[in-house]
N, C-alpha and C positions, 0 to 999 in steps of 0.2 A: 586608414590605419585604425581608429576608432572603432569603426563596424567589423573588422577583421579581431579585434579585440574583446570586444562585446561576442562575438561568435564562438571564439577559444574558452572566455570563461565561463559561458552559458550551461556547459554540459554539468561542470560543476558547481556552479549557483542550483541548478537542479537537483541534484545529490544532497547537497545542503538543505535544500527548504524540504524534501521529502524525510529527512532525516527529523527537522524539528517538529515533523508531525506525532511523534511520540514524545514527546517536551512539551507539546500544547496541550495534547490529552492532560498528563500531568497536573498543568496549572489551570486547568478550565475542571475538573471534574470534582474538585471538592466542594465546588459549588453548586452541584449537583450530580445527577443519577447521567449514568453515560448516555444512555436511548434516548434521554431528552435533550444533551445534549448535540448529540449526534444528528436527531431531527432539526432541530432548532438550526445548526451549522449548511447540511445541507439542503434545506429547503430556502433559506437565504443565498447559499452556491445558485441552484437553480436559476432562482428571479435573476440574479448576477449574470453569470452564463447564455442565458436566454438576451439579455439586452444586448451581452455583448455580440452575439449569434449576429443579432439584429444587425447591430449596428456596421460590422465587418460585412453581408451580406453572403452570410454563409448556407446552402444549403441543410434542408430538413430530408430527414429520411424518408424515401418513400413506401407506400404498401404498408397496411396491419402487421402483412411477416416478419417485416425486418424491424419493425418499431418492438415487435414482441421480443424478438430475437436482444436486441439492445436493452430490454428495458430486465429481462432475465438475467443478462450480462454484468450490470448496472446493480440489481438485489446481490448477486453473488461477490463482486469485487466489492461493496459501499455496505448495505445491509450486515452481508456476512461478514467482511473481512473486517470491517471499521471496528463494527458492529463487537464483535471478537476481540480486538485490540483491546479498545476503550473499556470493555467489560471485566479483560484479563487486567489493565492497570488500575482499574476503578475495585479489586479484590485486592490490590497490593505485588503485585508483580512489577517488578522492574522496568523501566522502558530498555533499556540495554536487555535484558535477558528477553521481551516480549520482541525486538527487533531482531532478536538472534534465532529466533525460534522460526520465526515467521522468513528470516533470511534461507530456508530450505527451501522455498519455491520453487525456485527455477530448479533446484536439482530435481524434486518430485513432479514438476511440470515435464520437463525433459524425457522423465520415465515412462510417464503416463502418456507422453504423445506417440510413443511407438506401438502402445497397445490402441490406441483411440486415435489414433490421426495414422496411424500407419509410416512413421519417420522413425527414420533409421534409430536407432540407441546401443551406441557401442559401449566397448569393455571400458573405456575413460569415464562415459557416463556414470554404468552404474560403479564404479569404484567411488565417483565424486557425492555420488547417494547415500553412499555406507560412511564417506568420512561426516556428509551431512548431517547424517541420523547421531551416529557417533559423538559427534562435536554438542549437539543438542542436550544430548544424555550428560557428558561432562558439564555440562550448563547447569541443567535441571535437578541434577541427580541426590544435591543436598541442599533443594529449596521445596520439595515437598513433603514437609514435613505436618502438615494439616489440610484440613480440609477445606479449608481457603485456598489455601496453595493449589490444590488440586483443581477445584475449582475453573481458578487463574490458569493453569496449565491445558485444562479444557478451552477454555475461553480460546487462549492462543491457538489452540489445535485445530477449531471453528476456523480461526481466521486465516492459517494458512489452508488447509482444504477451500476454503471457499476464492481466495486468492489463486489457488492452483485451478480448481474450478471453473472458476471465470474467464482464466487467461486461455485455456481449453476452448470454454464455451466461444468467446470472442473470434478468436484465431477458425474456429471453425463455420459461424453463424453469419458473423460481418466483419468482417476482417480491413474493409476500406468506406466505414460511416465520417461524415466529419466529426473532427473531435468535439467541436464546440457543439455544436447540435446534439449531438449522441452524447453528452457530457450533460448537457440539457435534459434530455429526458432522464437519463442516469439518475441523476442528483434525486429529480423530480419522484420517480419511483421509489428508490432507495430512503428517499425521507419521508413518505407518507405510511412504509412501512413501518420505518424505525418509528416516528408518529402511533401508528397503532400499537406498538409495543411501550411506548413509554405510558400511554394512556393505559393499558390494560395492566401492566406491571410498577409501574413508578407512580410517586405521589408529582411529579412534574415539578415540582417547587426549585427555585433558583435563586441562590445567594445573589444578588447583583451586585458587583464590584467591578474596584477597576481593577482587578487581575484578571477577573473572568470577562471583562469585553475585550481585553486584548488579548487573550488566547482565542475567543470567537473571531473577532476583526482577523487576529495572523492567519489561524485557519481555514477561514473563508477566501483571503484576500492573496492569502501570501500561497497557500498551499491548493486550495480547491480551484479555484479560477487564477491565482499566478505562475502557478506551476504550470499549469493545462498552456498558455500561452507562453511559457518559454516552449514547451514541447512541439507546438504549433509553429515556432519563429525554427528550432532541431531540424524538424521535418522537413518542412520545405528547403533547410540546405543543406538536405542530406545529413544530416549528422544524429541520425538516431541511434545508429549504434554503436557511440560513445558513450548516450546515456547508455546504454544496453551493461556496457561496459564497468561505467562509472557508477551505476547504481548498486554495485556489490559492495559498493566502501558505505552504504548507510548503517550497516551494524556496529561498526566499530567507531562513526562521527556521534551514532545516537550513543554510544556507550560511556566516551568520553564529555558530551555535552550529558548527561548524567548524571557524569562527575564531577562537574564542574557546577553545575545550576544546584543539585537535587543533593550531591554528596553521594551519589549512592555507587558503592562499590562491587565490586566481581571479585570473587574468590581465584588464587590461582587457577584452581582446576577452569572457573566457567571461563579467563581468560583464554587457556588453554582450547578447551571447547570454540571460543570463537574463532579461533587462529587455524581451527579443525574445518569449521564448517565453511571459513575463505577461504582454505585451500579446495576442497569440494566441490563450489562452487565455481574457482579459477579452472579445474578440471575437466567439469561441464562444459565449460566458454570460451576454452580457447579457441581462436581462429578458425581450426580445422577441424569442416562441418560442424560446425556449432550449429545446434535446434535453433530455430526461430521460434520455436514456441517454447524454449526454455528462457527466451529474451524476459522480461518485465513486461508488463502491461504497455508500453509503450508502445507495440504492435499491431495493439489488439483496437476492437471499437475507440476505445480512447483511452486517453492518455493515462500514463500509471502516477500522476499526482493527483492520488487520490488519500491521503492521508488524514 
């Protein structure tokens, strides 16, 4: 009864902590520059990841190819899309408006797989693309009002491209690495990068507090390596495409934890726009022939708790 109950709630514990990975950003970046942050998080994922690899006695990838192949994957979802996020709220962009933006994925994944993967993409799709774009627009439409904003708006723009990107690259490159291994290297690349960028761009300096080691602790623990293993516990019983599912409710969880932590508010219209770009979404994903490659990272090399 217990294990059958822990399995029901799982998909949405998942949903959850993928959600508060824009709530972490928040509280962890005033203490510093996002790329250091970002390195500093996931290069500690890695060492984490990697023990845990160990320890479960998980398969590594074999052959130069396929390590290139994941490790390309890994810069795209982690480098890019993090990378984007953190930069877009670290300009002052909302986490509810930065989750709402970046919530087009899967509709722009979906589109792009019929030109670049050759899968089907019917009239549902691209109608669920135009409420997407649409919904975004009502979002955005009267927060860029400067050049920070725009900025910020960029940022965001980085991080779904490379999200959409990645989930592309994955789905076509290695589409069955272990997560935990391939999650390993991921981290690994992704933070030696962002590494180079915070050295070449930021002065690296870090307030140390105890707000910012518990956004690094949650982020690391809860989201980079906790998440990845409920995904890992998903999969094996079948249940990954509830997260598939359930992962479309993180715009509207991150909006109202927002609002609730941060204060921060949505104008009718960007409510409006988010109510747009769930339906969209729901359009994309119904039941009948749904893209797998419009799924979430969850498909792909590894797992999509990567916030």
């Amino acid at each position: 009864m217990v294990t059958r109950f822990w399995l029901a709630a799982t998909p949405a514990l998942f949903v959850l902590l993928w959600s508060t990975g824009f709530i972490g950003a928040k509280y962890g970046l005033p203490a510093t520059e996002p790329f250091t942050f970002l390195a500093l998080r996931l290069l500690i994922a890695a060492g984490m990841l990697a023990l845990l690899a160990w320890l479960m006695g998980a398969s590594w990838p074999r052959g130069p190819r396929l390590i290139i192949h994941i490790t390309v994957a890994g810069l795209l979802v982690h480098a890019g899309y993090l990378g984007g996020v953190f930069y877009a709220i670290h300009l002052g962009m909302a986490a509810g408006v930065v989750s709402i933006i970046v919530a087009v994925q899967p509709l722009l994944t979906a589109a792009l797989a019929g030109w670049l993967l050759g899968e089907q993409v019917g009239l549902r799709q691209w109608l669920g693309l135009a409420l997407g774009a649409l919904g975004v627009m009502l979002v955005v439409w009267n927060r860029l009002d400067g050049a920070g904003s725009w900025g910020a708006f960029v940022a965001a723009l980085v991080a779904l491209l490379s999200i959409t990107g990645g989930t592309l690259y994955q789905k076509r490159f290695c589409p069955d690495s272990d997560i935990r291994t391939a999650g390993t290297i991921q981290y690994l690349g992704a933070g030696l990068l962002l590494l180079l960028q915070a050295v070449g761009f930021e002065s690296m300096r870090i307030e140390w507090s105890g707000e910012f080691l518990f956004a690094l602790a949650w982020l690391v623990l809860a989201l980079s390596v906790g998440a990845v293993g409920l995904l890992f516990v998903l999969i094996r019983h079948g249940a990954a495409s509830r997260v598939a599912s359930l992962f479309y409710l993180a715009p509207p969880v991150t909006v109202l934890l927002g609002y609730l932590l941060f204060d921060e508010t949505l104008s009718p219209a960007a409510l409006a726009g988010l109510m747009v770009v769930m339906i969209g979404v729901l359009l994309v994903n119904l039941p009948q022939a749904r893209s797998a490659a419009a799924a979430p990272i969850a498909e792909g090399c590894v797992g999509s708790a990567r916030h």
